[in-house]
Legacy VTK file of the C-alpha trace (Angstrom):
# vtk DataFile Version 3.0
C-alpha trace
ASCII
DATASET POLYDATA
POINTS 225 float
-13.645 48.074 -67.653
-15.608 45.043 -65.984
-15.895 44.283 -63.011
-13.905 42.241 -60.956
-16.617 39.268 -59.395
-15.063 38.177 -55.995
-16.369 34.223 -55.274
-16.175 32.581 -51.866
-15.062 29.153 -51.742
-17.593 26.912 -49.852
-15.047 25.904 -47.325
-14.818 29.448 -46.273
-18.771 29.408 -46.346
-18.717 26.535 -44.098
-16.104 27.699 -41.363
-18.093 31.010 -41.023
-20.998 29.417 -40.831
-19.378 27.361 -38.075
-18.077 30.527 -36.386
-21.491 32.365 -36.192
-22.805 29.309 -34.880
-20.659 29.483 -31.638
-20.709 32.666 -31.136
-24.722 31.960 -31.167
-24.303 28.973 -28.437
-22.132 31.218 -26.319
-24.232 34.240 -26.518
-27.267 31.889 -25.842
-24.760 29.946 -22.671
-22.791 32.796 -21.456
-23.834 32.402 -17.540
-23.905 28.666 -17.708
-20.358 28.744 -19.468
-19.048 31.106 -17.228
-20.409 29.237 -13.903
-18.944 26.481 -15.127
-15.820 28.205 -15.727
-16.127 29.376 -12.051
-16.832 26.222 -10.450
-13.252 24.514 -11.953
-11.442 27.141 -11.078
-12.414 26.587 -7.510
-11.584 22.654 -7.438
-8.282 23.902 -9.082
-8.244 26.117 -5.776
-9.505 24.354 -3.523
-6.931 21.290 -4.288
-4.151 23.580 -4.295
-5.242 25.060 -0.439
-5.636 21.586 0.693
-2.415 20.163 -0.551
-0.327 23.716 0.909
-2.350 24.560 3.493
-3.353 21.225 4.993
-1.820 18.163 3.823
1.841 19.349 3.282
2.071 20.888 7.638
0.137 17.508 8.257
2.951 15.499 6.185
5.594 17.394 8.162
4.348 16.689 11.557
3.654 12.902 11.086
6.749 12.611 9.745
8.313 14.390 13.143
5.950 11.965 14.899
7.314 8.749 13.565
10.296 9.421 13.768
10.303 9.513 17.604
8.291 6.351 17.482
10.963 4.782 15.406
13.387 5.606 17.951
11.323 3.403 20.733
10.656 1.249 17.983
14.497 0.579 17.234
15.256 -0.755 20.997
12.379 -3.147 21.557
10.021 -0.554 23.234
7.483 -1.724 21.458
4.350 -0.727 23.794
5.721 2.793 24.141
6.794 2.910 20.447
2.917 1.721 19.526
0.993 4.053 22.038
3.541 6.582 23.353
5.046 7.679 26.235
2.258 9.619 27.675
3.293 13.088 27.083
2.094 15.508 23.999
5.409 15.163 22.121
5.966 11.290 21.386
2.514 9.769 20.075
2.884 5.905 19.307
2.276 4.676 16.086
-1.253 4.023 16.886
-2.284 7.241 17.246
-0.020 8.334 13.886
-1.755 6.068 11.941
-5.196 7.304 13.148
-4.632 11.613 13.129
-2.414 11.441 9.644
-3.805 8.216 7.761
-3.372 9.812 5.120
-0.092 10.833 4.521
2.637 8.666 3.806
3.899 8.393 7.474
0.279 7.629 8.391
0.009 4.683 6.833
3.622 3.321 7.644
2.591 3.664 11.128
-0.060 1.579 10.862
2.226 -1.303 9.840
4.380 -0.439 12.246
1.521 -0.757 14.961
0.851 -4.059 13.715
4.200 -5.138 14.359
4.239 -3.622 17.442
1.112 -5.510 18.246
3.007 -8.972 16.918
6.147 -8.724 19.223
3.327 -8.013 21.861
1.297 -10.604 21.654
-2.106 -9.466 20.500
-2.721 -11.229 17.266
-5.784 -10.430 16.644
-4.836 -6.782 16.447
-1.873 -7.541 14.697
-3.708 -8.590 11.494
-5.672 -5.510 12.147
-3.335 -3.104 11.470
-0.925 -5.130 9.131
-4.207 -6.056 6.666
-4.558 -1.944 6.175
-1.071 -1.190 4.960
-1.061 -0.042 1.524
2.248 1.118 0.978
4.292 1.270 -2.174
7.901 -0.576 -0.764
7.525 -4.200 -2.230
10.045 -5.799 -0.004
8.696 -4.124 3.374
4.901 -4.800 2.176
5.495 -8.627 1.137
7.045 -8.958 4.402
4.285 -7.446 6.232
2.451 -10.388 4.209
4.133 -12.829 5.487
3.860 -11.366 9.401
0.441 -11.660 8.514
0.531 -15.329 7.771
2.509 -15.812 11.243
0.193 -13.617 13.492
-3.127 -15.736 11.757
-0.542 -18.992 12.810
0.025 -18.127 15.961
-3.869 -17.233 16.361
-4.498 -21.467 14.777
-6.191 -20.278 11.570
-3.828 -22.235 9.710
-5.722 -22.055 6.140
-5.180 -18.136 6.704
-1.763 -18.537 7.181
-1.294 -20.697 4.351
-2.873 -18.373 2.149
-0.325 -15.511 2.948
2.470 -17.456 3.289
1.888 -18.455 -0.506
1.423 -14.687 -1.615
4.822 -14.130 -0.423
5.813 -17.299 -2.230
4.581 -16.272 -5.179
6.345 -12.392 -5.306
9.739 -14.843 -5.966
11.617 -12.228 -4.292
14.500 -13.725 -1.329
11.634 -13.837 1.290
10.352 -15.994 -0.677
11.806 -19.526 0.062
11.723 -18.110 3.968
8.092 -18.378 4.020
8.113 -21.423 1.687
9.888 -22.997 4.549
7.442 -21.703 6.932
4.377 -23.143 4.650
6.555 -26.565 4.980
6.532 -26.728 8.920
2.888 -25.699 9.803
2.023 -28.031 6.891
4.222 -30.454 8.977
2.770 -29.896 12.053
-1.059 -30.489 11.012
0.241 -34.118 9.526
0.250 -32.900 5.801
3.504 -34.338 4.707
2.533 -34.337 0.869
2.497 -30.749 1.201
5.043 -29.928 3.007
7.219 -31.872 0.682
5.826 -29.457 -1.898
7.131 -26.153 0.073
10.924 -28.021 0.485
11.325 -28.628 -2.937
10.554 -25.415 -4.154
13.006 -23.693 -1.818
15.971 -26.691 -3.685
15.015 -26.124 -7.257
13.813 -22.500 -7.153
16.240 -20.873 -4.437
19.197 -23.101 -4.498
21.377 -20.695 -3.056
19.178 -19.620 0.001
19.904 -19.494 3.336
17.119 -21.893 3.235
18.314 -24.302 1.232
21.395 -25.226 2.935
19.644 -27.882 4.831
16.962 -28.393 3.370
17.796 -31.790 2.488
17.210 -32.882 5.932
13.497 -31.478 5.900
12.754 -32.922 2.608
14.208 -36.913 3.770
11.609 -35.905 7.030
8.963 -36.016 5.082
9.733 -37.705 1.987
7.726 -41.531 1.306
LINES 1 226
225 0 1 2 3 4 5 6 7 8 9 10 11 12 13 14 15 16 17 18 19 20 21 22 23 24 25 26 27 28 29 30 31 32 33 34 35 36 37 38 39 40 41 42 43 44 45 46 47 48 49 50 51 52 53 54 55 56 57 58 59 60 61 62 63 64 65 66 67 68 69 70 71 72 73 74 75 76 77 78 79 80 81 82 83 84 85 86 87 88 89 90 91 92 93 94 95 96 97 98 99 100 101 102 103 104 105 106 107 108 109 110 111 112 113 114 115 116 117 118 119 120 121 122 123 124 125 126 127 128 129 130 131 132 133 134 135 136 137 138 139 140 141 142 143 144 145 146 147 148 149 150 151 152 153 154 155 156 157 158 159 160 161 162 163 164 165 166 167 168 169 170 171 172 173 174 175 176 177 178 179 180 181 182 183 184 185 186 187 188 189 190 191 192 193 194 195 196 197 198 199 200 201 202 203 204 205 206 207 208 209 210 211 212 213 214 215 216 217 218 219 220 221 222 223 224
């Protein structure tokens, strides 16, 4: 009886060929593999311990901190609610912003100290801390855009409060036409009629039905050639 000839189909050649070929580059990379190996498993970690052992206590007690800011905050305090009352339990908003910048209470404090700063007065600090807020609420940070404009206003640097005034134009949300308004007076008061005219009728074809718009016929005759 023959012999039964058993082929190997090149495919198969190729895929163990393929095979003894990484088991060659391991055996030849084994430490460096397994260093590497080593080192992502302790980013992995390392990223866990800092998110539960660091951040997440750190989250909790800027959250308990702002909170008793807010409460100051809420009643016009606003020099206690920005730097405290002087004792260890009730830091201002200042002081959130700069021990837990990083958390999400962190960095609503600091537009909350720049508010703070507004109602008291200081501009310059005002801009300060409203230009670092980076939060994710649209409506709270286009109007920390326009306070922005108003504290740079109040400061004279009128082309700087043009220029926010318009980004909160241009978000076409309802603060919109409040701020187009705004645009229209300071343009007003610097003897720029033209423009101001452009500001007015934006608020009467855009936002019709704004607050705004219910007399702004009056501004628009004001101005109008």
């Amino acid at each position: 009886m023959a012999k039964k000839e058993t082929t190997t189909s090149p495919e198969l050649e190729n895929v163990g060929l393929v095979l003894s070929k990484s088991e060659q580059f391991i055996e030849k990379h084994q430490k460096q593999i397994l260093i590497g190996v080593g080192i992502v498993v302790a980013i992995v970690l390392a990223v866990l311990a800092f998110r539960n052992y660091y951040m997440k206590p750190r989250v909790e007690a800027a959250e308990n901190a702002i909170y008793k800011a807010q409460s100051y905050f809420a009643i016009d305090s606003f020099k206690v609610a920005l730097e405290g009352n002087g004792s260890a339990d009730m830091i201002g908003f200042k002081e959130i912003a700069s021990e837990y910048g990083m958390t999400p209470s962190g960095k609503l404090a600091t537009a909350y100290a720049g508010i703070c700063y507004y109602k008291l007065g200081d501009y310059k600090n005002a801009v300060k801390f409203l230009s670092q807020y980076e939060g994710k609420d649209e409506y709270f940070k286009t109007s920390v855009i326009g306070l922005t404009g108003d504290a740079y206003a109040e400061m004279g640097e009128t082309n700087k409060a043009f220029d926010f005034y318009k980004k909160v134009a241009a978000t076409k949300n309802e603060l919109a036409p409040i701020y187009l308004k705004k645009a229209g007076i300071l343009y007003e008061t610097k003897e720029k009629p033209d423009e101001a005219l452009k500001m007015y009728k934006e608020i009467k074809e855009k936002y019709p039905t704004s607050m705004q718009a219910g007399d702004i016929d009056k501004y628009i005759a004001r101005v109008e050639k």
